[in-house]
C-alpha positions in Angstrom: -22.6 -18.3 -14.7 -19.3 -17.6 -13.2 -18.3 -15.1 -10.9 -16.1 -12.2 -10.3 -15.8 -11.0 -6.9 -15.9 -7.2 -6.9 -14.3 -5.3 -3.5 -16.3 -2.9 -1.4 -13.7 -0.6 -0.2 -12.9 3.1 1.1 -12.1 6.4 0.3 -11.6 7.5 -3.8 -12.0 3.6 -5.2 -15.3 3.1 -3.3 -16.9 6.4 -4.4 -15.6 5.6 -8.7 -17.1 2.0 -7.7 -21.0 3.7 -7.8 -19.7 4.6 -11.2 -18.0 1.8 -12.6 -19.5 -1.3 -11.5 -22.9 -0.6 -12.9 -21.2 -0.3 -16.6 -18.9 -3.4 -15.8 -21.6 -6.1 -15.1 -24.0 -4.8 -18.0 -20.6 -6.1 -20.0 -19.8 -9.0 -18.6 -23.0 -10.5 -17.8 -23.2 -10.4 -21.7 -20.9 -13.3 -21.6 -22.2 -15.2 -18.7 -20.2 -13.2 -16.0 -21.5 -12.0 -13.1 -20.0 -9.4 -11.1 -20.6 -9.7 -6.9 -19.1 -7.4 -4.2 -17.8 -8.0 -1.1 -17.7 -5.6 1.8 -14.3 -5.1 2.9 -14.0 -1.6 4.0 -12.6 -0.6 7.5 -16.3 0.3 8.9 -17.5 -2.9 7.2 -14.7 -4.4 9.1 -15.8 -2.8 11.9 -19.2 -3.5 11.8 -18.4 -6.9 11.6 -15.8 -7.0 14.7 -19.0 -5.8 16.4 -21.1 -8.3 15.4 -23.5 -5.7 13.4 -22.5 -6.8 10.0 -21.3 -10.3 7.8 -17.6 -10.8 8.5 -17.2 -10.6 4.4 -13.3 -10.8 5.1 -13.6 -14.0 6.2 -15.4 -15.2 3.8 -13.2 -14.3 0.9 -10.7 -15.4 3.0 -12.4 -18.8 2.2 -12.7 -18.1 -1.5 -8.8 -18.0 -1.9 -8.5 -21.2 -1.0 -10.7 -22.2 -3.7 -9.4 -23.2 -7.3 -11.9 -21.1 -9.2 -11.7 -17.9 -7.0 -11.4 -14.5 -8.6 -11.2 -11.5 -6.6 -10.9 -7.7 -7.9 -9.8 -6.4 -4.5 -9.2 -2.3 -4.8 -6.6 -0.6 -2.0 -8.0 -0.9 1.4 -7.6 1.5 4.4 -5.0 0.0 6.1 -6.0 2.0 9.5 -4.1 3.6 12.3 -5.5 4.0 15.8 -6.8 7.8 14.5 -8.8 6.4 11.5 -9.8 3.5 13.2 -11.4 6.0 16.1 -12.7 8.6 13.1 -14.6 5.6 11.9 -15.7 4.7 14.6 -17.2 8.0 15.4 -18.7 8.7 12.1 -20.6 4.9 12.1 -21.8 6.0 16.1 -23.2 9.6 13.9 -24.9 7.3 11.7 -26.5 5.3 14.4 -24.3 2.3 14.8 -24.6 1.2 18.1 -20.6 0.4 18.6 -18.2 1.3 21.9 -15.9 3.9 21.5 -12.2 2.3 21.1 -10.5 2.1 24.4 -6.7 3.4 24.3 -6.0 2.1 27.9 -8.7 -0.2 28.9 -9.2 0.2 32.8 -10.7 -3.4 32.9 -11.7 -6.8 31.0 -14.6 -5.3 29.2 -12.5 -2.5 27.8 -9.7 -5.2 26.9 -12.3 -7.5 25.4 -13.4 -4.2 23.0 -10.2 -3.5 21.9 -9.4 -6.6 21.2 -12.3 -6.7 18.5 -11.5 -3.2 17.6 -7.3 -4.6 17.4 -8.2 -7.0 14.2 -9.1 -3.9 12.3 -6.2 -1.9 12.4 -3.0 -2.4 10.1 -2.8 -4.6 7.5 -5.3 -6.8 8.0 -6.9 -7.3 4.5 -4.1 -8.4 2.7 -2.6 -11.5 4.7 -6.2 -12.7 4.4 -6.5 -12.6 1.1 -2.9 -13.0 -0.6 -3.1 -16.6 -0.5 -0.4 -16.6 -3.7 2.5 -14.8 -4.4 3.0 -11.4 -6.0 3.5 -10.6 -9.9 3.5 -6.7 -10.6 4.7 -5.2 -13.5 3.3 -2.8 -15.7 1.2 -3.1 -18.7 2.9 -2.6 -22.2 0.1 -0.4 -23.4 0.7 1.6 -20.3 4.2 1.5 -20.4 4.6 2.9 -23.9 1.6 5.4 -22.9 4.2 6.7 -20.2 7.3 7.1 -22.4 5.0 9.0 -25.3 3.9 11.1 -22.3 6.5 11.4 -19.8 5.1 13.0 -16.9 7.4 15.4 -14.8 10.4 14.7 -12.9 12.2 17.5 -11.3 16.1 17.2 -11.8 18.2 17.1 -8.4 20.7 19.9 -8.3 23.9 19.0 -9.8 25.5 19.3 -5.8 22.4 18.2 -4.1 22.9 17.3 -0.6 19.8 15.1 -0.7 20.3 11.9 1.5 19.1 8.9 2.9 19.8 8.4 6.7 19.6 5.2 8.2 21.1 3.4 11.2 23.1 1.1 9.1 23.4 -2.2 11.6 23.7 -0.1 14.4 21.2 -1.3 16.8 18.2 -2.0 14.2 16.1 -4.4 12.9 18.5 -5.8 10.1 21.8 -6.2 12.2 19.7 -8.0 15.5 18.2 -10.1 13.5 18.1 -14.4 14.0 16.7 -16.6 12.0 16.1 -20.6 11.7 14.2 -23.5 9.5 12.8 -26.0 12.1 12.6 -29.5 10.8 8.8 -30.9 12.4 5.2 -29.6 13.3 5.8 -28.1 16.9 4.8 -25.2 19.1 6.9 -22.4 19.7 7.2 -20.0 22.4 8.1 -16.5 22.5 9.2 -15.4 26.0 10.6 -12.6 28.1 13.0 -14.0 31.1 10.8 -16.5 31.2 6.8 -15.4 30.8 4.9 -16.5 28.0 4.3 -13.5 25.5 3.1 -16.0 22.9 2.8 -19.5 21.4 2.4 -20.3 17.8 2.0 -23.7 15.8 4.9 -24.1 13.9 5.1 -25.7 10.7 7.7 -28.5 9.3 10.1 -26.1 7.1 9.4 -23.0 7.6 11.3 -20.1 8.3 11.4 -18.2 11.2 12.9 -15.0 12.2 13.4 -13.0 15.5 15.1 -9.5 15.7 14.5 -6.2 17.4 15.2 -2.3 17.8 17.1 -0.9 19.9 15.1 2.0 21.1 18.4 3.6 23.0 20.2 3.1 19.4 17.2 4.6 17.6 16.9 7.8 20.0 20.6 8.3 19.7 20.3 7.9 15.8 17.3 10.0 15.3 19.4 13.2 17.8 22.3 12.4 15.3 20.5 13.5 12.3 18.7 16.4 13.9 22.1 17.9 14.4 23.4 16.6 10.6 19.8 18.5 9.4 20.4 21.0 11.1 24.5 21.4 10.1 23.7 21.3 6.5 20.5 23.2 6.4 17.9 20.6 5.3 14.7 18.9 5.7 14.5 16.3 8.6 11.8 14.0 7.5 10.8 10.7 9.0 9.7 8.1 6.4 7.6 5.1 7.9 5.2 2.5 7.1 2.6 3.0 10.6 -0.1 1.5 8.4 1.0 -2.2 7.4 3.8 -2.2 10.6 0.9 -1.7 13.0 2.7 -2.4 16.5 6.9 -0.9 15.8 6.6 2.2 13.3 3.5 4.3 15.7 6.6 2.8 18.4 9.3 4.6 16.1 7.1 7.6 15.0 6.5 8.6 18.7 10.1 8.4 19.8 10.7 10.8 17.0 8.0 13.3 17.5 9.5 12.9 21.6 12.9 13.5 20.5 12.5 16.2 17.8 10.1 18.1 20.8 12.6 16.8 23.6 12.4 20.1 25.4 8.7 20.4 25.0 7.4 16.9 26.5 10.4 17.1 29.2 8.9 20.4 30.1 5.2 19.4 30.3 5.5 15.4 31.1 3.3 15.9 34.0 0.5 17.8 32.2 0.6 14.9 29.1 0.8 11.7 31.2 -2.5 13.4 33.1 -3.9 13.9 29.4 -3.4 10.9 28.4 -1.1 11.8 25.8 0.9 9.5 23.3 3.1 10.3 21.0 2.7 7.7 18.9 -0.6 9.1 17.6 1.3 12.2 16.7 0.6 16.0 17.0 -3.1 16.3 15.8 -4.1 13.8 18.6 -1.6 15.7 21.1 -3.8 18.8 19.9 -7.2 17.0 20.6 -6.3 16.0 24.2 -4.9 19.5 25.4 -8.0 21.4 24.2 -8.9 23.4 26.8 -6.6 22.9 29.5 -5.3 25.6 31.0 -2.1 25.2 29.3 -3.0 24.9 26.0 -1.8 27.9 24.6 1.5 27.8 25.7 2.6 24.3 24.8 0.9 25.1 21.2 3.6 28.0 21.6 6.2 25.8 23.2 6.4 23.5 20.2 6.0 26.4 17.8 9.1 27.7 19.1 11.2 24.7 18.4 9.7 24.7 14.6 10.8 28.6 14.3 14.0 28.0 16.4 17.6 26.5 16.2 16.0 23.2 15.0 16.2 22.0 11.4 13.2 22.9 9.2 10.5 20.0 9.4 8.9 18.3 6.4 5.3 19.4 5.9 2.5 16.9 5.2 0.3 20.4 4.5 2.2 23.8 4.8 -1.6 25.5 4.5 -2.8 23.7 7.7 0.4 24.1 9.4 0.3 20.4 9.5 4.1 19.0 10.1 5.8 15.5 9.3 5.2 14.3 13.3 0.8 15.5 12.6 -0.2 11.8 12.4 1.7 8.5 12.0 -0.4 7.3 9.3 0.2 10.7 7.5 3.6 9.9 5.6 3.7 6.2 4.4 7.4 5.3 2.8 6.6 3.6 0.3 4.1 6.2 -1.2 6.5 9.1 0.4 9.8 8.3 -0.5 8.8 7.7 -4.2 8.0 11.6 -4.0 11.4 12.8 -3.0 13.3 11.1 -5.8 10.8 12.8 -8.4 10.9 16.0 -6.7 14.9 15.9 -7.0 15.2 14.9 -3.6 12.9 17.6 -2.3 10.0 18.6 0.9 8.1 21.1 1.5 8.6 23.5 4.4 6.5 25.7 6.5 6.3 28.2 3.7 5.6 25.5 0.7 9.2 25.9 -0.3 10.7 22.5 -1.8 14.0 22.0 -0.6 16.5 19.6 -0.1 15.8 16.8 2.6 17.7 14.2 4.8 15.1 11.7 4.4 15.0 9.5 8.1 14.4 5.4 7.5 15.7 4.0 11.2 15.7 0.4 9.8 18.5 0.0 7.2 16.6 -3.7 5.7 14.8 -1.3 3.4 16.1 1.9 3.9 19.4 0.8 1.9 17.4 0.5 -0.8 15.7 4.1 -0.8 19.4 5.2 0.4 20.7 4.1 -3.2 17.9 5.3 -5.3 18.6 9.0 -3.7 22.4 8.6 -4.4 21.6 7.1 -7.7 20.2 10.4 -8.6 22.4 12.7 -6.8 25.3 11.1 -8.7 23.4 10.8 -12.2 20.8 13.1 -12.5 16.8 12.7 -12.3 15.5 9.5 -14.8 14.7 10.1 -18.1 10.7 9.4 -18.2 10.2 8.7 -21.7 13.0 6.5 -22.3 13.7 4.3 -19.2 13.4 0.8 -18.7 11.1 -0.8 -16.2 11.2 -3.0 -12.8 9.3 -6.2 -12.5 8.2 -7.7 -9.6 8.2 -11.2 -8.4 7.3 -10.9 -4.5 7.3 -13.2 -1.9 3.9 -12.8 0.5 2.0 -15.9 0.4 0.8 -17.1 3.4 1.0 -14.2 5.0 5.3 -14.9 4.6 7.2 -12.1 6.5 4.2 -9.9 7.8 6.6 -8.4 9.9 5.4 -6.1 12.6 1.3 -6.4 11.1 0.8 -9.6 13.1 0.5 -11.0 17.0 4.3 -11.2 17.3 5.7 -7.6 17.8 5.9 -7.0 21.0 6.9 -3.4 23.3 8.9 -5.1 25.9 8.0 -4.3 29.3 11.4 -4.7 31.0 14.7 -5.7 30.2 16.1 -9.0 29.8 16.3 -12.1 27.6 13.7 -13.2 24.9 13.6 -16.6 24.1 11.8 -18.5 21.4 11.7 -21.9 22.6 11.0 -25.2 20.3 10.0 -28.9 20.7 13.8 -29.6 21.2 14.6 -26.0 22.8 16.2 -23.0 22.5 15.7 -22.0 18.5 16.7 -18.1 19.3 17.2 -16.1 22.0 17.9 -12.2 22.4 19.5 -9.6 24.8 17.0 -6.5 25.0 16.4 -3.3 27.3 13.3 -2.2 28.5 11.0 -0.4 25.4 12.7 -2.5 22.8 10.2 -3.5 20.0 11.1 -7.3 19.6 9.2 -8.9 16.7 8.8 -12.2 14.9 8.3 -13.0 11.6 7.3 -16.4 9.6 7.9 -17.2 5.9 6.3 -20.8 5.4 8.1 -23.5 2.8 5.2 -23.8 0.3 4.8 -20.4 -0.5 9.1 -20.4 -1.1 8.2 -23.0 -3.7 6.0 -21.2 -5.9 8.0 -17.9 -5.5 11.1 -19.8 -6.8 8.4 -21.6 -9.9 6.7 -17.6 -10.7 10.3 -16.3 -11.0 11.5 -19.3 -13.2 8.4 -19.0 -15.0 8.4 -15.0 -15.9 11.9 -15.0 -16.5 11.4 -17.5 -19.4 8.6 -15.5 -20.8 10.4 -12.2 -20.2 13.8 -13.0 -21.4 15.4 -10.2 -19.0 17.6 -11.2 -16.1 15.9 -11.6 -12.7 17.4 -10.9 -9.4 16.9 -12.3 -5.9 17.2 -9.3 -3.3 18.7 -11.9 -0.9 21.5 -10.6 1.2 23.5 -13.6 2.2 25.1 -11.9 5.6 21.0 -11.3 6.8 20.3 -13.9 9.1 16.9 -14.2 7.2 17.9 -14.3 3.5 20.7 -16.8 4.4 18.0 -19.4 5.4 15.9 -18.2 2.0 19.0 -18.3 -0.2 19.4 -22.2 0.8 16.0 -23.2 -0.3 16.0 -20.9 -3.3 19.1 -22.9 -4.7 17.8 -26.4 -3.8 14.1 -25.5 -5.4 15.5 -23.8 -8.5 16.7 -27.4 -9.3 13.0 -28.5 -10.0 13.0 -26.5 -12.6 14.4 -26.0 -15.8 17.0 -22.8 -15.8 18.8 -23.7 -19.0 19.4 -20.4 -20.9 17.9 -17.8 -17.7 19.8 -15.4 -16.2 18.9 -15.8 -12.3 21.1 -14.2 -9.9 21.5 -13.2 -6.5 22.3 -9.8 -5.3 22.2 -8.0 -2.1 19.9 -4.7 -1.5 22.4 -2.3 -2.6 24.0 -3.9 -5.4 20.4 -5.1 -6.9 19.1 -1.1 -6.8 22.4 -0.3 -8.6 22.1 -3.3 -11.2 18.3 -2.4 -11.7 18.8 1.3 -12.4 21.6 1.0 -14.7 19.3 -1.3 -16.5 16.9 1.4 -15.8 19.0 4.0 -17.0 19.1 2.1 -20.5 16.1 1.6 -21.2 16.2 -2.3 -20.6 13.8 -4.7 -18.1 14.8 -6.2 -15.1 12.8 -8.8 -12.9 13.5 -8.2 -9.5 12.6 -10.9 -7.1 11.9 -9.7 -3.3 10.1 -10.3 -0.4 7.2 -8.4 0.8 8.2 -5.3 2.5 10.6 -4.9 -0.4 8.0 -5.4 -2.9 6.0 -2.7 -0.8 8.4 -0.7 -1.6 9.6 -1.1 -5.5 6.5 -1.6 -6.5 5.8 1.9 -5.4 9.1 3.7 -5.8 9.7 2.4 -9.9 6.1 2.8 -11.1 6.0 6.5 -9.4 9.2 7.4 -11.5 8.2 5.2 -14.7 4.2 5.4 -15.2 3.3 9.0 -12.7 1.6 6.3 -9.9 1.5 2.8 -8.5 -2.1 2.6 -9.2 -1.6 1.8 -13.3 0.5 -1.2 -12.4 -0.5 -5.0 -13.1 -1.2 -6.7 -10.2 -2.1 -10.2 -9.9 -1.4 -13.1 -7.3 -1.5 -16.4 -8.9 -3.4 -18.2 -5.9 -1.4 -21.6 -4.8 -5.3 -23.4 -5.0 -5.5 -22.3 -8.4 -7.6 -18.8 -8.6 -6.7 -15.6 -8.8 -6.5 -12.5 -7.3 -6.3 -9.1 -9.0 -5.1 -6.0 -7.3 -5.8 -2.7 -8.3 -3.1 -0.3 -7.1 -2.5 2.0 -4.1 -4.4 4.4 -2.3 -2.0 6.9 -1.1 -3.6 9.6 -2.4 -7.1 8.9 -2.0 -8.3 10.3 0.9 -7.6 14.0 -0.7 -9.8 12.8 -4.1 -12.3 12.7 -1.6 -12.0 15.9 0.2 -11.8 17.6 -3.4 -15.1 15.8 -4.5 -17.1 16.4 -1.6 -16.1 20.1 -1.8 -16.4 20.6 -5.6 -17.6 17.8 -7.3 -14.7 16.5 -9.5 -13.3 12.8 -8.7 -9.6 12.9 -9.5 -9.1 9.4 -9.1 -7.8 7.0 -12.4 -9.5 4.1 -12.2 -6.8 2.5 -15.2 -5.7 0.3 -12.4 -9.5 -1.5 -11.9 -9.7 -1.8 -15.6 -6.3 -3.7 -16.4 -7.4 -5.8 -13.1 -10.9 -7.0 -14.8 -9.0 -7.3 -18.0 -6.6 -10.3 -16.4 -10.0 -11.8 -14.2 -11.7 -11.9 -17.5 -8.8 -13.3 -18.8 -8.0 -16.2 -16.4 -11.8 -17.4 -16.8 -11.5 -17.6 -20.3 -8.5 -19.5 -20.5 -9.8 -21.6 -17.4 -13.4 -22.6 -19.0 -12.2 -22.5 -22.7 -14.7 -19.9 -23.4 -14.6 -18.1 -26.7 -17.2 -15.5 -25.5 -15.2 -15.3 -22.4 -12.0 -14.5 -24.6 -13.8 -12.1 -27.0 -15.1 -9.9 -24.7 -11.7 -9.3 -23.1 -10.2 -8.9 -25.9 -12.6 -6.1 -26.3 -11.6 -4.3 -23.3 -7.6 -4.7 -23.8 -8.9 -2.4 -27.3 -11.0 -0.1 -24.9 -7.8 -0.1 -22.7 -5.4 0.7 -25.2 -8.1 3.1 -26.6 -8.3 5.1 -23.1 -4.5 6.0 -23.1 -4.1 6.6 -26.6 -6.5 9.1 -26.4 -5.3 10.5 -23.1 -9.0 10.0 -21.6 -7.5 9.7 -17.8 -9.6 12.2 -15.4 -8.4 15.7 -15.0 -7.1 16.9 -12.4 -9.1 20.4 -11.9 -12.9 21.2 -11.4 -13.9 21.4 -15.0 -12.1 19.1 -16.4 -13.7 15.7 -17.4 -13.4 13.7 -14.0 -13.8 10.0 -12.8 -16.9 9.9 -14.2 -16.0 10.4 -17.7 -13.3 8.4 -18.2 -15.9 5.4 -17.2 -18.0 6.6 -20.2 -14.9 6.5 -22.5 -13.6 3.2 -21.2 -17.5 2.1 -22.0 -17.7 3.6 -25.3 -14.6 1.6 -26.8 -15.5 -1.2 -24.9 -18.6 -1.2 -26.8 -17.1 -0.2 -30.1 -14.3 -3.0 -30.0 -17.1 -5.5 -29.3 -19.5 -3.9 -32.2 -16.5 -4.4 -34.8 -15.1 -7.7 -33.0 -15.1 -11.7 -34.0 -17.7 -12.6 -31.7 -21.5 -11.8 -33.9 -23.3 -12.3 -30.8 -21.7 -9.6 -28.7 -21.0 -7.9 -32.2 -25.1 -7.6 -32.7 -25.8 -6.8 -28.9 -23.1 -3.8 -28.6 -23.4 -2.2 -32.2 -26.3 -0.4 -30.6 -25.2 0.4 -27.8 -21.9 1.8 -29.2 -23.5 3.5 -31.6 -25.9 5.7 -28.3 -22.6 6.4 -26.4 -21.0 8.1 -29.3 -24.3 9.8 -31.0 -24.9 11.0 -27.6 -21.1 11.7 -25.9 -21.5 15.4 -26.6 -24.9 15.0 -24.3 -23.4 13.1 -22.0 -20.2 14.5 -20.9 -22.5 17.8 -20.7 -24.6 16.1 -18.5 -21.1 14.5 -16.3 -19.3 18.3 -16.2 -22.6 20.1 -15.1 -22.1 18.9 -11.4 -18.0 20.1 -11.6 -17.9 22.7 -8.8 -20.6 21.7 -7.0 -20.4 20.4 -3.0 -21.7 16.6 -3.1 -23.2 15.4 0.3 -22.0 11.5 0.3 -23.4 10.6 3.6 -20.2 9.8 5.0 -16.5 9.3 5.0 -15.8 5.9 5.7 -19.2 4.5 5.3 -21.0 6.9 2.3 -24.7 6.6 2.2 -25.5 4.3 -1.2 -27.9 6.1 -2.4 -26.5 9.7 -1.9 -23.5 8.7 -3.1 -24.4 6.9 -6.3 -26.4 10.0 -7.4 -23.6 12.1 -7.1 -21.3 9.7 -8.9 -24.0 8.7 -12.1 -25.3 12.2 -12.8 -25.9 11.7 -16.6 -29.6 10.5 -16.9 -28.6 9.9 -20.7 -25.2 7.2 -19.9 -27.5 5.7 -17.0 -30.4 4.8 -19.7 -28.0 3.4 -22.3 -26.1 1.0 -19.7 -29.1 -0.1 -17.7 -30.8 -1.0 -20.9 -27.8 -3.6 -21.8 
C-alpha cells in the first residue's frame, strides 16, 4: 500500500483536519493509499525539544531524502518568543511537565533550556522539509473561478499618497552585502575582531553571503519617516517578517517600537531595564511585565499620549482592542500584510477603524523595492482588475535550506564594534566594518539546489510557453555570484525557442504587472524570501488568498512535497470557532495538494486506480468552485465543515460515473447517501453554528473534544466510516 504523509499542525488547518482526514483516507484507501500523519505542530515540537514526545520533524526530515516520499505538509506556526511561551504555558495547564522558557538565562541550566526551547522558534519546519525547490502557481480551475468571481479590490484614490518607504542602500541589508563561491570542502569561520562567533562546514561551490544593518542608519531611517508620516498626514506602519527572520526583524521591530515611543522608554529606562523589558517582544509583553508596578498607570498614559499627540497615526492590528502596529512582532507579517494594503487601495486602519492612507515602513530595500513598486504600480494605474488579470508563477529557489537568511545560526546582534571576518581554508573570504548592535548575518545557497532551480524554470517555461524571469540584480553582491551559474547551467539545457531573461527587482515587478495588467502569464523565477513574498502578494490580488495556490516542491531524491497555503489568518478562525462554532477556514488549498500527491503516485507506480481516483477529485475540485461551496464567512452560513461534505459528495459522484468499475461499483452507493441525505446533513453541520466549542486547547486541542466539535453530523460520519 503506499503512503501519503498527512501534517499534524496548528491553529484553523489542524482543527478542519478532524474533519477532513477522516473522509480522505476512506477515499484513498479505496485505491491502495494510505493516509499517515505526522506531528509537526509547535507544541509537538516542543514536546519533542523536551524529550516528552517523537521528534516527528526529524523524521520527515528523513523521508525527503527518500525517492518515494510524499508529504501533505499544511502552514505551520512559525513561532515568536510570545507564542512560543503561550504554548508553553498552555502544555504546563495541560500537565506537561516542561520549564518555563528562559528570556535571560542566569546560568548553564537556563542556557541549556533555551537552547532546546531556541530550535522551536522561527522557521524551523520548512528548511527541514523543503529538500526541493519551489513551483507555485495557481490552479486553472481556480484561476478561472476567481475571474468569474472577482472578489473585492478597493481602488486607490486617483492622488493617493500611498508609499513604500524603505532605506534604499543606505545602511541596510542589500547595500552591505558580500558575497563569494568557494572552490573546495572547508570550514569557515565567522568572527568578531577576532572571537569565534561560529564555524560551519562549507561545501565545494556554494554560495555564500555576508551583509548587515546598520542599526544607527535604521534608527535614523525609521525618525525620517515618522516626521514624513506625520508631514503628510498618514499611517506609519512597520511591515516585517519576525516569524521566518527569527534573530534581525524582533531586532528591527524593537528599535521601532523604541523610537516611535522615544520619549516614553527615555523617560522610564530605569523602571524597564528593572522589569525586564524588551522591546522586541512589543507592547502586549511591555504590558504583561509592568502590571502592577507602581507605575503602571502612568506609562500606560505616557504612551497613550504619544498615540493621541503630535505623532503620526499608527496602524492598528485591532482598533477594538486598542491593539497598535508595535502590540506584538509576530502580529503584522509582510508578506501576508502588505498584500492587504495594495487591495485596500493603499489603506490601514486607525485607532477609530478608519482606513486611510499609509506610508508602509520595509527597512531592508532587497524586498521592500519590490512591495515599493507594486504600491506605485497602483498609485499610477489604478487598483487591478480581478476578473480579467493575468497571473504570476513561481519558480523559487529554497532547496537546501538556500538563503535562510536571518532563520538560521548565523545572525548575530554584535556585542561591540569592530571587524567581522569570515575566514576560509586559504583566508580571508569576507570581512565587514560594524558598530556595536549591528545585526550581521550569513547566508548559504548550495550549488545543487542552483542546478535544479535553473532545470524547473527551463522545464515550466517549455510547458508554459510565457516568458520567465530571473529576479537577479546583477549590482547585488549575491545575485552577481547566482547570475554566473545561472548562465553556465542554462547551457545543459535546451532553451531553443524560451523566453528566459534577467531582470532586476524593480524592472521584473514592472514587466510582471504590465503582463498582469493584460491579462497574460508570467513565470517569475526568485529566491526564497522573494518567493515569500509574491507568492503572497499576486495570489491575494488574483485568487482573494495565498492559501488556493498550487504548491509543490519537486524533491531533488525524487518525492514530493505538497504545500497547502498560508496561515496568516488562522489564528482568528479559531477564536471565531471556539466562540461561535463556525470554522471559516477554506480548505481548497489541502484538496488541490492531495490532488497532485495522488497524482505523482499514479504516474510513479503506473497505477490506473491510482489515476482514476484523482481524476475523480480534480471533477470534485472543479465541482466545489463551480458551485461556489467555499465556507461562509458568518455563523450561519455553511462552514468548514460543509464544504468537506461537498468536496465528498462530488468526489463520490465523479467516481460513481467514472472509468474505473471497481471504484464506479463501490462509490455509486455512497454517492447516492450523501446526496439523498445532504438536506439531513448540512441540518445536522449548521445546528452547532453559534454555539461556543470547548477544544481543549489552543496549540495543543484535546482529540477527542475537538473531533466532536468538528464531525457533528451523526448521518455524514455513518456514510464515511462505512466506506
Amino acid at each position: 500500500m503506499s503512503k501519503i504523509i498527512w501534517s499534524v499542525i496548528d491553529e484553523a488547518p489542524a482543527l478542519a483536519t478532524y474533519s477532513l482526514l477522516p473522509i480522505v483516507n476512506a477515499f484513498t484507501q479505496a485505491a491502495g493509499v494510505e493516509v499517515v500523519t505526522s506531528d509537526i505542530s509547535l507544541s509537538g515540537r516542543v514536546l519533542a525539544a523536551m524529550g516528552l514526545a517523537e521528534d516527528e520533524l526529524s523524521k520527515l526530515g528523513e523521508v525527503v531524502q527518500q525517492p518515494d516520499g510524499n508529504i501533505i505538509k499544511l502552514p505551520n506556526i512559525s513561532a515568536s518568543v510570545g507564542q512560543l511561551k503561550d504554548c508553553i504555558a498552555e502544555l504546563q495547564s495541560q500537565g506537561h511537565k516542561i520549564p518555563d522558557y528562559p528570556e535571560n538565562p542566569a546560568n548553564a541550566e537556563e542556557e541549556a533550556i533555551q537552547a532546546k526551547y531556541a530550535t522551536c522558534l522561527g522557521s524551523a519546519v520548512n528548511p527541514v522539509l523543503r529538500e526541493g525547490n519551489s513551483d507555485r502557481r495557481a490552479a486553472v480551475a481556480v484561476k478561472k473561478f476567481a475571474q468569474n468571481n472577482p472578489h473585492k479590490l478597493r481602488p486607490f484614490a486617483e492622488n493617493s499618497a500611498a508609499y513604500v518607504a524603505h532605506m534604499g542602500g543606505n545602511g541596510d541589508f542589500f547595500s552591505n552585502e558580500k558575497s563569494v563561491t568557494i572552490d573546495k570542502d572547508q570550514k569557515v569561520t565567522i568572527a568578531l575582531n577576532g572571537k569565534e562567533l561560529t564555524t560551519i562546514d562549507g561545501v565545494a561551490s556554494e554560495v555564500l553571503d555576508g551583509t548587515f544593518m546598520s542599526v544607527s542608519a535604521l534608527r535614523a531611517f525609521y525618525k525620517k519617516t515618522i516626521v514624513e508620516a506625520r508631514e503628510k498626514g498618514l499611517i506609519w506602519s512597520l511591515h516585517l517578517k519576525a516569524t521566518m527572520m527569527k534573530i534581525s526583524d524582533p531586532i528591527m521591530f524593537g528599535h521601532g517600537f523604541e523610537i516611535f515611543f522615544e520619549e516614553v522608554f527615555a523617560k522610564y529606562a530605569d523602571t524597564f531595564k528593572e522589569l525586564n523589558v524588551n522591546p522586541n517582544q512589543g507592547m502586549s509583553d511591555l504590558e504583561k511585565k509592568i502590571a502592577g508596578h507602581a507605575k503602571e498607570a502612568e506609562i500606560k498614559a505616557a504612551f497613550l499620549a504619544v498615540v493621541e499627540g503630535d505623532s503620526p497615526k499608527i496602524a492598528m492590528v485591532d482598533s477594538d482592542k486598542g491593539q497598535t502596529n508595535f502590540n506584538a512582532s509576530n502580529d503584522v507579517i509582510i508578506d501576508a500584510s502588505m498584500p492587504v494594503v495594495v487591495r485596500e487601495g493603499g489603506k490601514q486602519w486607525d485607532r477609530t477603524g478608519a482606513a486611510l492612507e499609509t506610508v508602509a515602513v520595509i527597512p531592508d530595500s532587497t524586498y521592500g523595492m519590490f512591495h515599493a513598486e507594486m504600491v506605485a504600480d497602483c498609485v499610477k494605474n489604478g487598483q487591478y482588475d480581478v476578473a480579467t488579470m493575468g497571473t504570476m508563477q513561481n519558480i523559487g529557489l529554497m532547496a537546501q535550506k538556500a538563503e535562510e537568511y536571518g532563520s538560521h545560526p548565523t545572525t548575530f546582534e554584535l556585542a561591540e564594534a569592530g571587524t567581522v571576518t569570515v575566514t576560509g581554508a586559504a583566508g580571508v573570504l569576507m570581512s565587514f566594518e560594524c558598530e556595536a548592535g549591528d545585526i550581521w548575518r550569513l547566508a548559504r545557497t548550495k550549488d545543487i539546489p542552483i542546478r535544479d532551480w535553473v532545470r524547473l524554470t527551463v522545464e515550466r517555461t517549455r510547458l508554459e510557453n510565457v516568458p520567465a524571469v530571473f529576479w537577479l540584480d546583477e549590482t547585488r553582491a549575491h545575485d552577481a555570484e547566482l547570475i554566473k551559474k545561472v548562465n553556465a547551467y542554462l547551457k545543459d539545457h535546451d532553451t531553443t525557442g524560451l523566453d528566459i531573461q534577467f531582470m532586476n527587482v524593480t524592472n521584473a515587478t514592472r514587466f510582471t504587472n504590465a503582463r498582469v495588467r493584460e491579462g497574460k502569464v508570467t513565470i517569475a523565477v526568485t529566491g526564497n524570501v522573494l518567493r515569500d513574498h509574491l507568492t503572497d502578494m499576486y495570489p491575494i490580488l488574483e485568487l482573494g488568498t495565498s492559501a488556493k495556490m498550487l504548491s509543490i516542491v519537486p524533491l531533488i531524491a525524487g518525492g514530493g512535497l505538497y504545500e497547502t497555503g498560508a496561515g496568516g489568518s488562522a489564528p482568528k478562525h479559531v477564536e471565531q470557532f471556539v466562540k461561535e462554532g463556525h470554522l471559516r477556514w477554506d480548505s481548497l488549498g489541502e484538496f488541490l495538494a492531495l490532488a497532485e500527491s495522488l497524482r505523482f503516485l499514479g504516474q510513479k507506480h503506473g497505477d490506473a486506480k491510482l489515476t482514476a481516483l484523482t481524476l475523480g477529485l480534480d471533477a470534485a475540485n472543479e465541482g466545489y468552485l463551480d458551485n461556489n461551496k467555499e465556507p461562509g464567512r458568518k455563523v450561519g452560513q455553511p462552514d468548514n465543515k460543509a464544504s468537506h461534505f461537498f468536496l465528498a459528495q462530488y468526489w463520490a459522484k465523479a467516481l460513481a460515473e467514472g472509468a474505473d468499475a471497481e471504484l464506479a461499483a463501490k462509490f455509486a452507493p455512497v454517492a447516492k447517501a450523501l446526496t439523498e441525505n445532504e438536506a439531513k446533513i448540512i441540518e445536522e453541520l449548521l445546528a452547532v453554528e453559534g454555539k461556543a466549542q470547548d477544544i481543549g486547547g489552543y496549540f495543543r486541542p484535546d482529540d477527542a473534544k475537538a473531533e466532536k466539535a468538528m464531525r457533528p453530523s451523526a448521518t455524514l460520519n455513518a456514510i464515511i466510516d462505512a466506506i
